[in-house]
C-alpha positions as CSV (number, residue, x, y, z in Angstrom):
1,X,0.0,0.0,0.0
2,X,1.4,3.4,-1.0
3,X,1.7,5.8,1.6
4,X,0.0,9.2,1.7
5,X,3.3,12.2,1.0
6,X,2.5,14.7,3.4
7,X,5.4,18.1,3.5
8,X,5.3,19.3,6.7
9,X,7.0,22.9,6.9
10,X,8.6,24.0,10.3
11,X,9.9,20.3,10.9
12,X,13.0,22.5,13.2
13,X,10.5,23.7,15.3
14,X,8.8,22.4,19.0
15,X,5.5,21.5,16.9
16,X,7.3,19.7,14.0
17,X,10.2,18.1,16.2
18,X,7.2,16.4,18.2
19,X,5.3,15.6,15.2
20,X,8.2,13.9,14.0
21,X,8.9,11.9,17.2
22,X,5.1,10.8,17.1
23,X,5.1,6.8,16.1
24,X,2.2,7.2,13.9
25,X,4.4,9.1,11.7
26,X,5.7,6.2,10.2
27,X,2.6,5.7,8.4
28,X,2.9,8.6,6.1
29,X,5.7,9.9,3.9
30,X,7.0,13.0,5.2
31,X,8.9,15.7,3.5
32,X,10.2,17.8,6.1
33,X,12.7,20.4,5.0
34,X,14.6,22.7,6.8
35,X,14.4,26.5,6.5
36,X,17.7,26.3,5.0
37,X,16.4,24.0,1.9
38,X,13.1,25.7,1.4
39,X,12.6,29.3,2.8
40,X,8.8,29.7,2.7
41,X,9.3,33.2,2.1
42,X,10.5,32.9,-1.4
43,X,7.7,32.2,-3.5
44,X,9.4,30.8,-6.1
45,X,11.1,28.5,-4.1
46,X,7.8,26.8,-2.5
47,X,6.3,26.8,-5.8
48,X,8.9,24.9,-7.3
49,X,9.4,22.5,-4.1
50,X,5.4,21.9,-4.4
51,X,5.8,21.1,-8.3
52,X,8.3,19.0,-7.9
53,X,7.4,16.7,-4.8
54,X,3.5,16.9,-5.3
55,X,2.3,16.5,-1.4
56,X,-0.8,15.0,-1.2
57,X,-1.6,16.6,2.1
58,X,0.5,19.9,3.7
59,X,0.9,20.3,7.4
60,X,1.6,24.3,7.8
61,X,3.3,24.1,11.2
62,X,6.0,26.8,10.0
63,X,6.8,30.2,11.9
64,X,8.5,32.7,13.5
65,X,7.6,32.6,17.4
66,X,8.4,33.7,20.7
67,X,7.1,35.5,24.0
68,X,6.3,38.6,24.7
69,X,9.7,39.9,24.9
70,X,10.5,39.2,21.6
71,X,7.2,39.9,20.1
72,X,7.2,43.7,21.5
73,X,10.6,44.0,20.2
74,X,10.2,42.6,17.0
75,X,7.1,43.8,15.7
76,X,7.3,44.0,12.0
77,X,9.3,40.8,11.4
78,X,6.5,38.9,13.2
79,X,3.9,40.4,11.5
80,X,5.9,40.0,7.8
81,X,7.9,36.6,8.4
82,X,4.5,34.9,9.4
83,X,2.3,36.5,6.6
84,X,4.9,35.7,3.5
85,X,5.1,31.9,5.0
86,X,1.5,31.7,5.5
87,X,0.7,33.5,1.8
88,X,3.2,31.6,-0.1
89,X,2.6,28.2,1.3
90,X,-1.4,28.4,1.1
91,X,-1.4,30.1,-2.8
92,X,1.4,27.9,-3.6
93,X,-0.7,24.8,-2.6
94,X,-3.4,25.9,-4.1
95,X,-1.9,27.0,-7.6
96,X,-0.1,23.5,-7.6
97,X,-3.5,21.7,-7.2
98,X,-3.1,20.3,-4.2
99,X,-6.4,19.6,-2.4
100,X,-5.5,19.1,1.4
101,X,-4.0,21.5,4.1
102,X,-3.9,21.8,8.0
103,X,-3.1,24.9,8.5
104,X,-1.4,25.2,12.5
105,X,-2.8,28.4,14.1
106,X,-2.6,30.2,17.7
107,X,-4.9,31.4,20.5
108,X,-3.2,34.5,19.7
109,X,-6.1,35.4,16.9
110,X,-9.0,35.7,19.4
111,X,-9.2,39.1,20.8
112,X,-8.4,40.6,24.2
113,X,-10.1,40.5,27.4
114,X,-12.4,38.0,26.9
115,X,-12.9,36.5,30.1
116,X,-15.1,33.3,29.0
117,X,-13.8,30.6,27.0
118,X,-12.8,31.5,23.7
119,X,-15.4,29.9,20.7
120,X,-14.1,29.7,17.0
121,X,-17.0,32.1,15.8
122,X,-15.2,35.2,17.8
123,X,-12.0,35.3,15.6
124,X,-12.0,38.9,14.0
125,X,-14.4,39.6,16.7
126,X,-12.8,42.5,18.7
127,X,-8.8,44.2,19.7
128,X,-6.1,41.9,19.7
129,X,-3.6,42.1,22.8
130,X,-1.1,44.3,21.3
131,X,1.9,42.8,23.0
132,X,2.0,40.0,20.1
133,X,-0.8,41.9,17.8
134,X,1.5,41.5,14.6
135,X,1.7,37.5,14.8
136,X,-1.5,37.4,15.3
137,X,-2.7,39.4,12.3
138,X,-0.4,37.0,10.3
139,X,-2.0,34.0,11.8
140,X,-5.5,35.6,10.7
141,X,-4.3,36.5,7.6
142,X,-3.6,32.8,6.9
143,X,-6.2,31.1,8.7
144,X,-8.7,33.2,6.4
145,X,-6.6,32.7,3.7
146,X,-7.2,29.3,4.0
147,X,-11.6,29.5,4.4
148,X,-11.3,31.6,1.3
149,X,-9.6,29.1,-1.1
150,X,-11.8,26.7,0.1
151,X,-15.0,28.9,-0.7
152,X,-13.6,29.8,-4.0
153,X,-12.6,26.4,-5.0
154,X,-14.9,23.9,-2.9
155,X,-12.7,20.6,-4.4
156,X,-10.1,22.2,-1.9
157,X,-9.8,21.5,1.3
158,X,-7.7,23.8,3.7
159,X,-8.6,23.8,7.8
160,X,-7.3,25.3,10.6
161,X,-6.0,23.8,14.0
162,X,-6.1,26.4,16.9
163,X,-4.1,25.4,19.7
164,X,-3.4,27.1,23.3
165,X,-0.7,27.7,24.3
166,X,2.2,24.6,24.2
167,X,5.2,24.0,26.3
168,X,7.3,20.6,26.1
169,X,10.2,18.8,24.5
170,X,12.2,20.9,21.7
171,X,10.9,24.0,23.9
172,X,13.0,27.3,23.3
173,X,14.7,27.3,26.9
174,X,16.9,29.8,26.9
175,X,16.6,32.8,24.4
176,X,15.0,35.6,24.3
177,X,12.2,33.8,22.2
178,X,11.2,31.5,25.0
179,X,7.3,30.9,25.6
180,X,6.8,31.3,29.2
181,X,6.9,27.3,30.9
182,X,10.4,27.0,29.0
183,X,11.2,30.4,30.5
184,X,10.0,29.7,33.7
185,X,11.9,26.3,33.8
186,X,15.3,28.0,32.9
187,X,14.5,30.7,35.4
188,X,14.2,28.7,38.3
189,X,16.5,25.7,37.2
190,X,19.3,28.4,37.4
191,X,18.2,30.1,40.5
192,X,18.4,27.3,42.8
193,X,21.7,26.4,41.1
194,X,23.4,29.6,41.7
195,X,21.9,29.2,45.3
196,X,19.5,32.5,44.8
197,X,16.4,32.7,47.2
198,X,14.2,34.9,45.1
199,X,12.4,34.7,41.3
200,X,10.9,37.6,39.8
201,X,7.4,37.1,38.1
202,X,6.4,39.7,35.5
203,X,2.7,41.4,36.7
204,X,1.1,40.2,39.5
205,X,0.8,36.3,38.7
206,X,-3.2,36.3,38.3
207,X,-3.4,36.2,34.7
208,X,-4.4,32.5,33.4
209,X,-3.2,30.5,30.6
210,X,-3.9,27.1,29.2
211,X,-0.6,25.0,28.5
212,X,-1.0,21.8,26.8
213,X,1.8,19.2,26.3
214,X,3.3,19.3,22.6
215,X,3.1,15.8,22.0
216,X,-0.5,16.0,23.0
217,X,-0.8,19.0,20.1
218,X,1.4,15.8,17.6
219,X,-0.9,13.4,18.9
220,X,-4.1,16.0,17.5
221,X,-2.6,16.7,14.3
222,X,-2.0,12.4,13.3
223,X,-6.0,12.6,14.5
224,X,-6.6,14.8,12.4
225,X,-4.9,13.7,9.6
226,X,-7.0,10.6,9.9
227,X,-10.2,12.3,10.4
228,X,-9.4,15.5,7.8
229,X,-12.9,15.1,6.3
230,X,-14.5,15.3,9.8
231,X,-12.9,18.5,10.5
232,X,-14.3,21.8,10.3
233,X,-13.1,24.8,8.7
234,X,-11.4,26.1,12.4
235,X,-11.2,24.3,15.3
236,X,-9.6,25.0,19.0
237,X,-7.7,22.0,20.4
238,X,-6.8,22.2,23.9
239,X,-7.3,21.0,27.2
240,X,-10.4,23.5,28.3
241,X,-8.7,24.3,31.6
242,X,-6.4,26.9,32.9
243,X,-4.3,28.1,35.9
244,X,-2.4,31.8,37.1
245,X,1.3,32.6,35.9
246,X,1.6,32.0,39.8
247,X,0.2,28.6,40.2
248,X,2.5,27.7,36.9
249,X,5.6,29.0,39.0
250,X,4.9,27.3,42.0
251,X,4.1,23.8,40.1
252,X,7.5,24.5,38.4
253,X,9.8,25.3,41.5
254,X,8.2,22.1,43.6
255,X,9.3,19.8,40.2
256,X,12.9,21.3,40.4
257,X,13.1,21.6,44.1
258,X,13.7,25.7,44.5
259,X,12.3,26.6,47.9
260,X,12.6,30.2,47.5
261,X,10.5,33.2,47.2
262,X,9.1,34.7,44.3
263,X,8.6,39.0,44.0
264,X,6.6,40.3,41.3
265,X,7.0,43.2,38.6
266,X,3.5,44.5,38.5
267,X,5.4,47.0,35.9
268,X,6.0,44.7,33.7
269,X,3.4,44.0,30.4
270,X,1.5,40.0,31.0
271,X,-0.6,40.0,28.0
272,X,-3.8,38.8,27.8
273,X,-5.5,38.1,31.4
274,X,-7.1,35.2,30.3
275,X,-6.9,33.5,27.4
276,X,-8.7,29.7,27.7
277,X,-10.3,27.8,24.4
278,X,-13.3,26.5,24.4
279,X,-12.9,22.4,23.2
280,X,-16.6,21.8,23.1
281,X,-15.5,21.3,18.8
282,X,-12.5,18.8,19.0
283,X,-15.0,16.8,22.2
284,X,-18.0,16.6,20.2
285,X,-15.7,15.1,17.4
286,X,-14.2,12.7,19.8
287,X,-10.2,14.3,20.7
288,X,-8.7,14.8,23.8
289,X,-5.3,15.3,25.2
290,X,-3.8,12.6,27.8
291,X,-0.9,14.3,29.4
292,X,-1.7,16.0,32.6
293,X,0.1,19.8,33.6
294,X,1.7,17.7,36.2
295,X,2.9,14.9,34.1
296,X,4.3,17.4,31.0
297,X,5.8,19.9,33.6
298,X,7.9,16.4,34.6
299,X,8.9,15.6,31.3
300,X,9.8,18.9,29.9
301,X,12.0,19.3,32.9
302,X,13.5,15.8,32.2
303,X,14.5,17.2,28.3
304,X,15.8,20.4,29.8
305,X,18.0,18.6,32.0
306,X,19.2,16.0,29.5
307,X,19.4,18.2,26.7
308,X,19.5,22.1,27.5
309,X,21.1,22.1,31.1
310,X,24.7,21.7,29.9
């Protein structure tokens, strides 16, 4: 039986290192370049890679990322990087006739200040946070990018996963593009090495966030490769639950064993203060992550140690 060719672009990053790592993998043949072989900012270059390999199916996991930090600093190449990868990869698929495409979104496209759980039908609803505004209008860019090919062309078929927040294995640890758990870990990893009895935490602790495991996110996208029919046009995956910065720290420092206190910036920008999805979608079509906060704080920890904490 031939197996289904599948390009998966950002294969160097957290989301496409875990996909990668995922046994179900195996199943499929994967072309998984490196920036270096095809930048998906070039035009030419993905239309030429797409005429030549003819992917059945594309996984658009591809992007430029990073926290706040870097996302306040680096406004227009977040905003331009993420819009010319999302353009190019999406009108290249589609002027090369290929007919499926998960497109990999973020949380980051719902709007501000929304205090309930966030439902698909609010994207482009209201404000986005302005700390990471220019991501996110390249991650809506795409994602509608996407709904419109399919509406011009029903025989195509392009869908878009949004996940919360991730943290795990293949984590950014220590730049200045870290998420926060990978952050956090390096943060407190190195205070209780260097023997220091206090952490700082940006704001006040008490804005929530939703982490889910990356291999959970890996374990999604093989769903949903198998169910791609099933899926609707956008769809949150997630684990429906959330926590405080603070409760985050504290789950961190009792996994490492720092025993310290923690001050807080209130100064200092946090973003959204809440930002949960609402997973009634991937439920009702039968998804749902395994790995426990607990659990994935453990084994992120474990990588960090084995493979960053050198």
């Amino acid at each position: 039986m031939t197996k289904k060719t599948i390009l998966l672009t950002g294969s160097g990053g957290m989301v496409g290192k875990n996909l990668l790592e995922h046994p179900d993998i195996s199943f499929y043949d994967i072309l998984s370049p490196r920036s270096s072989e095809l930048d998906l900012r070039d035009f030419e270059q993905v239309e030429n890679y797409l005429l030549k390999y003819k992917p059945e199916m594309i996984i658009h996991a591809a992007g430029k990322i990073g926290g706040i930090h870097a996302n306040m600093r680096e406004p227009v190449s977040f905003l331009v990087d993420n819009l010319d990868m999302g353009k190019n990869i999406i009108m290249g698929a589609y002027k090369s006739g290929i007919k499926k495409l998960i497109n990999i979104g973020s949380s980051c496209m719902y709007p501000a200040n929304i205090t309930k759980p966030l439902t698909e039908d609010m994207l482009l609803s209201g404000r986005l946070e302005e700390t990471n505004e220019g991501y996110a209008i390249a991650k809506l860019a795409t994602a509608r990018l996407c709904e419109y090919v399919t509406k011009e062309d029903n025989s195509f078929s392009y869908k878009t996963l949004i996940p919360c927040n991730l943290y795990g294995k293949f984590d950014k640890f220590k730049t200045d593009y870290s998420h926060l758990i990978a952050a956090v870990i390096h943060k407190i990893h190195q205070a209780k090495n260097n023997n220091e009895n206090e952490v700082e935490i940006w704001g006040d602790g008490m804005a929530r966030r939703e982490f889910m495991y990356s291999g959970d996110l890996a374990e999604a996208i093989i769903w949903s490769i198998n169910h791609f029919d099933e899926l609707p046009k956008y769809m949150n995956i997630g684990l429906g639950i959330d926590m405080t910065i603070d409760e985050y720290y504290r789950k961190i420092a009792k996994i490492i064993g720092f025993t310290g206190n923690f001050t807080y910036d209130k100064t200092k920008p946090v973003g959204m203060i809440r930002k949960l999805v609402n997973t009634d979608l991937q439920t009702k079509l039968g998804w749902q992550p395994k790995i426990s906060i607990e659990v994935g704080l453990k084994k992120t920890y474990e990588f960090y140690l084995k493979e960053i904490a050198k």
